[in-house]
C-alpha positions in Angstrom: -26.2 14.5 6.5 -23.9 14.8 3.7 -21.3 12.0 2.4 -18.7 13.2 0.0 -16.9 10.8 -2.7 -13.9 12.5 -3.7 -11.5 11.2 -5.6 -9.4 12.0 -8.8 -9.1 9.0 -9.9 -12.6 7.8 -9.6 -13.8 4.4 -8.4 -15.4 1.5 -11.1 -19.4 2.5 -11.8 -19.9 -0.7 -10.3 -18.1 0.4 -7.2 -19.7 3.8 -7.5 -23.0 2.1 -8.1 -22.9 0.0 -4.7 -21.7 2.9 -2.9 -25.1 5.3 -4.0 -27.1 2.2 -2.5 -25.4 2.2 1.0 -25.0 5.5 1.3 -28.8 6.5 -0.1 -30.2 3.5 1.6 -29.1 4.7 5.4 -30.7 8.2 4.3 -27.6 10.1 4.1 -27.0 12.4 1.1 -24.0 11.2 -1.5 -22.1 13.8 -3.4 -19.9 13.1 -5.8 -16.9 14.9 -6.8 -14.9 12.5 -9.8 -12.0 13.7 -12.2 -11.4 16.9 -10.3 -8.6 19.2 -11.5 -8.1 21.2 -8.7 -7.8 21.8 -4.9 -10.4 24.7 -5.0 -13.0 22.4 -6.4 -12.4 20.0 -3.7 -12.0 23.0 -0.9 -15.9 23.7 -2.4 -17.2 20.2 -2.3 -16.2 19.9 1.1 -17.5 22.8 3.3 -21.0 21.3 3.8 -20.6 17.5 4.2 -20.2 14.8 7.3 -18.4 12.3 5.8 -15.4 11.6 3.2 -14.5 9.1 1.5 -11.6 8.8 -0.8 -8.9 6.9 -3.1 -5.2 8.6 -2.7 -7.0 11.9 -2.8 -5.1 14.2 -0.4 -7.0 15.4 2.9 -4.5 18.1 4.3 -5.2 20.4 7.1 -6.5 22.7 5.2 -9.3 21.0 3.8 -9.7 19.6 7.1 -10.4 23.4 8.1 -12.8 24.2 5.2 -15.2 20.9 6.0 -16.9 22.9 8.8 -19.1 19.7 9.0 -16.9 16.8 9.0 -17.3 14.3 11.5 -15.3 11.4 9.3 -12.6 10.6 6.6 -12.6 6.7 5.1 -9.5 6.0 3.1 -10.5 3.7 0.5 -7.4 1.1 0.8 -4.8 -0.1 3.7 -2.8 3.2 3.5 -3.7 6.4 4.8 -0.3 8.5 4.7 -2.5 11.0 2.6 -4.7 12.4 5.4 -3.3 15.1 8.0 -3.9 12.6 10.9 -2.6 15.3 13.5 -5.2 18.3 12.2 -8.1 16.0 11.9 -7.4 14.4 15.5 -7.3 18.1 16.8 -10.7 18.7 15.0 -12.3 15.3 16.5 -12.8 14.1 12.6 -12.4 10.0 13.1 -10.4 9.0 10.6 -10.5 5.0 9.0 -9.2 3.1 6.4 -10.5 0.0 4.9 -7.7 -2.9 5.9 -7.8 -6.2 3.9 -10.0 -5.1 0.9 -6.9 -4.5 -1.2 -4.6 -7.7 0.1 -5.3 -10.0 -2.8 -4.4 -7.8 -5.2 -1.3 -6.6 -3.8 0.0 -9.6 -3.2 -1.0 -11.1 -6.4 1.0 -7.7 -8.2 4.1 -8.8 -5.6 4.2 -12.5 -7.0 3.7 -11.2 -10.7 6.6 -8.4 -10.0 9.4 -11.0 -9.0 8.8 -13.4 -11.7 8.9 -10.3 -14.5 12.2 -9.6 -12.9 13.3 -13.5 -12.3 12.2 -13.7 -16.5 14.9 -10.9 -17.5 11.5 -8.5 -18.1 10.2 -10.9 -20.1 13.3 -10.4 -22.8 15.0 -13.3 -24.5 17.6 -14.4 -22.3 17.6 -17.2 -20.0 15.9 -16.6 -17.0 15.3 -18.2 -13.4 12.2 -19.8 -11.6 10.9 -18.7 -7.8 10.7 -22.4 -6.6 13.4 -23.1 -4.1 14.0 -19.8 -3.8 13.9 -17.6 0.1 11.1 -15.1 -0.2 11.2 -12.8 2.8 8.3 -10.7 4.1 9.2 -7.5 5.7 6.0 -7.0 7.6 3.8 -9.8 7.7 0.0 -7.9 8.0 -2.7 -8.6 5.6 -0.8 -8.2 2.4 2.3 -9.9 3.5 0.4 -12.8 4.8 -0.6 -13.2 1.5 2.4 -12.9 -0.4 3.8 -15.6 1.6 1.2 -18.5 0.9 1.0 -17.7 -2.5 5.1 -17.6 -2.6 4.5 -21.4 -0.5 2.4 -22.3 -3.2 5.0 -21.7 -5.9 7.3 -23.8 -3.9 9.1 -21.0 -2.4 11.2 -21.1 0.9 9.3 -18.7 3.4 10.6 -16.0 6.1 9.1 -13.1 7.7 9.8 -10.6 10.2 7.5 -8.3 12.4 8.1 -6.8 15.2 4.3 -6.2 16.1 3.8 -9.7 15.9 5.1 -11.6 18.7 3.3 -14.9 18.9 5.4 -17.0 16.9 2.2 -19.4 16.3 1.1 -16.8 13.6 4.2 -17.7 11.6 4.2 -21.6 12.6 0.4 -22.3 11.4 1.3 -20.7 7.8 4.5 -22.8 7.3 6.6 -19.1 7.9 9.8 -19.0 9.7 10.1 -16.3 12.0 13.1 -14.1 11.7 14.6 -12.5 14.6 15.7 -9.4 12.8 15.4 -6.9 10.2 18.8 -7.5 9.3 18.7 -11.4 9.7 15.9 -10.8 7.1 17.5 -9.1 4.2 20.6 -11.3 4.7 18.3 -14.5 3.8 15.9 -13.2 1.1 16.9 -14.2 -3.0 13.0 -11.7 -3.0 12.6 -9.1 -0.2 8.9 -8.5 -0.4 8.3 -4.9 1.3 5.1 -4.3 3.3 5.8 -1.6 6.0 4.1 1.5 6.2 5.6 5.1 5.6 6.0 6.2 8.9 8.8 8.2 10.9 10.5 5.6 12.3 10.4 4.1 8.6 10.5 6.8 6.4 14.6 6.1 4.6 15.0 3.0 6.7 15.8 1.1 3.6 19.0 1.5 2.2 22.5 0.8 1.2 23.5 -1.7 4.4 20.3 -3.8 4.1 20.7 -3.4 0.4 24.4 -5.0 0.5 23.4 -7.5 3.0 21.3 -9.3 0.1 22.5 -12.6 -1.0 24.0 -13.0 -4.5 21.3 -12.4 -7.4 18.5 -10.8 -5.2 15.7 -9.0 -5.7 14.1 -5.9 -3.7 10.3 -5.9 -4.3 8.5 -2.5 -3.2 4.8 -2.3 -3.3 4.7 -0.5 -0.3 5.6 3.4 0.0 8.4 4.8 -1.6 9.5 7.2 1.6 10.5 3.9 3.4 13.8 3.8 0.5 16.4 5.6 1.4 17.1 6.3 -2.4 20.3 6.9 -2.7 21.7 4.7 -0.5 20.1 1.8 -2.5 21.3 3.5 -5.7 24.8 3.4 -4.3 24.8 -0.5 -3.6 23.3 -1.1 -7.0 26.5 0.7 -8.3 28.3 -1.5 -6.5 26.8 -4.8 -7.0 25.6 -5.9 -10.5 23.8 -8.6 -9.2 20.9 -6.6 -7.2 17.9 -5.9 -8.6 15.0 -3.1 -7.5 11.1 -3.4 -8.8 8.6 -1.2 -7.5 4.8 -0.3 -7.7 5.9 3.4 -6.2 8.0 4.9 -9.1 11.5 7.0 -6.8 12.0 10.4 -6.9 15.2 9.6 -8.7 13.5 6.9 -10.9 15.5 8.3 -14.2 18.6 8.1 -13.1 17.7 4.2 -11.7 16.6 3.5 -15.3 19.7 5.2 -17.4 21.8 3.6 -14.1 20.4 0.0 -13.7 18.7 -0.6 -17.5 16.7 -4.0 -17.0 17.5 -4.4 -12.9 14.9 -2.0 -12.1 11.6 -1.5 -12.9 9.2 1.0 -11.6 5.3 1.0 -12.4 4.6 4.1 -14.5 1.6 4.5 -11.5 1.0 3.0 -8.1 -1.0 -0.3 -9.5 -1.4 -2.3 -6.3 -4.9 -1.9 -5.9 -5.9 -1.7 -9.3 -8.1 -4.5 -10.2 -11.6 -4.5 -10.8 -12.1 -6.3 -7.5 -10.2 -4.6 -5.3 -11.9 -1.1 -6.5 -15.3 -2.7 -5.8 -14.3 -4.2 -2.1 -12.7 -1.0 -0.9 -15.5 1.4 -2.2 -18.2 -0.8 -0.7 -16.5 -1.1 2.5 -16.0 2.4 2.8 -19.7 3.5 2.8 -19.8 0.7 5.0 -17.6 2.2 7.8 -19.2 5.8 6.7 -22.8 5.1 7.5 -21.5 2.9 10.5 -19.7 5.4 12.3 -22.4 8.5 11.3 -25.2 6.8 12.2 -24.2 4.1 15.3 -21.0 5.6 16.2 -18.8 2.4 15.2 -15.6 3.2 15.5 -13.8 0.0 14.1 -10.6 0.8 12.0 -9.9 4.2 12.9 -6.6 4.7 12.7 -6.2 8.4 15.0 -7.4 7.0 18.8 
């Protein structure tokens, strides 16, 4: 059996390296396809293999249809918005993606974001400090969770809402309050910190009401998907209010016009950075070929995200 590593932007050697050994080690076949340029090359690589693993790489229906083979997909990361979940569930192909391997980083990016945007950008100018401020977690999985100790640890005041978590013991053991409300939330938070996936009850769900809501001075921190803005509703409070400010790690489709609009209250990330640390490449890689070999060879079925 045949494992395909796909992925434009390829993983660290190191990452690469461990990968070869799991892989190799179960005695599965690994191909590698790194740096490609095109769809057809990746339409190729896949026609023969079992298994996939990839970065942001995009797994659409039709390559779905041209791996004749495939029995698996492992995203490389938390998100997996960039695999046709409907086409590979209707070809049986068991689709998985690698929760928790990424957190640290993430949430290490998130703290680093709001104090670039508390420090004016890190231009002269007097500045403010996160200590005593309301952070507020919109979605309080593995990255959230994270955000919100390290915010503790900086002396910040904690909130978070989820609506998939309902025992409120979750919140109490890490010092969080539990908000009842998305819009109780955003009313409270000086830093929104955005965790919630791009889905279709999300998808432009944040926007100029939740934007206005804000207190005086706040911040809007996105290193979650950019489809959850609603773009130009946010655009329209910023117009309104000088005091908002917008930082993501998902540059908007409209992110010149923020720029010439909003000068130094928004910044977007020139690419998606959140998982990009040494670490983070490593963990997600390894625990990829992990779940690959796993599910090809025992039929484990852990994180699959298309029961």
């Amino acid at each position: 059996m045949k494992v395909l590593v796909a992925t434009e932007k390829p993983f660290a050697k190191k990452a690469v390296d461990g990968i070869k050994e799991i892989i190799e080690g179960a005695g599965l076949e690994l191909v590698l396809l790194e740096k490609y340029t095109d769809k057809a090359q990746l339409l190729e690589a896949v026609a023969d293999v079992e298994g996939i693993i990839i970065r942001s790489d995009k797994i659409t229906a039709e390559v779905i249809a041209a791996a004749k083979n495939l029995k698996i997909v492992v995203r490389a990361g938390a998100g997996y918005d960039n695999v046709d979940l409907a086409a590979a569930t209707e070809r049986g192909v068991v689709v998985m993606n690698t929760p928790g391997q990424n957190s640290n980083a993430v949430a290490e990016l998130a703290l680093g974001m709001m104090v670039y945007m508390a420090r004016n950008q890190f231009n002269p100018g007097t500045g403010s400090e996160l200590q005593g401020k309301t952070l507020a977690i919109h979605a309080y999985g593995n990255v959230g969770r994270l955000v919100g100790l390290k915010g503790k640890a900086l002396g910040m005041n904690v909130i978070a809402y989820d609506p998939f978590i309902t025992d409120e013991a979750v919140f109490e053991r890490d010092g969080v309050k539990k908000m009842n409300s998305v819009a109780e939330l955003y009313a409270a938070a000086d830093y929104l910190s955005l965790h919630i996936p791009a889905t279709a009850e999300t998808k432009g769900s944040i926007g100029y009401e939740l934007a206005m809501s804000m207190p005086k001075g706040a911040t809007l921190v996105n290193t979650a998907r950019k489809e959850v803005i609603n773009e130009e509703g946010l655009m329209k409070a910023m117009e309104e209010r000088e005091d908002l400010k917008y930082i993501t790690d998902v540059a908007p489709e409209m992110k010149d016009a923020y720029a010439e609009k909003f000068g130094k209250r928004y910044f977007g990330t020139p690419k998606k950075m959140g998982a990009e640390t040494a670490e983070a490449n490593i963990n997600a890689g390894l625990a990829a070929a992990r779940q690959t070999v796993g599910y090809l060879k025992e039929g484990i079925t852990k994180f699959q995200v298309n029961k």
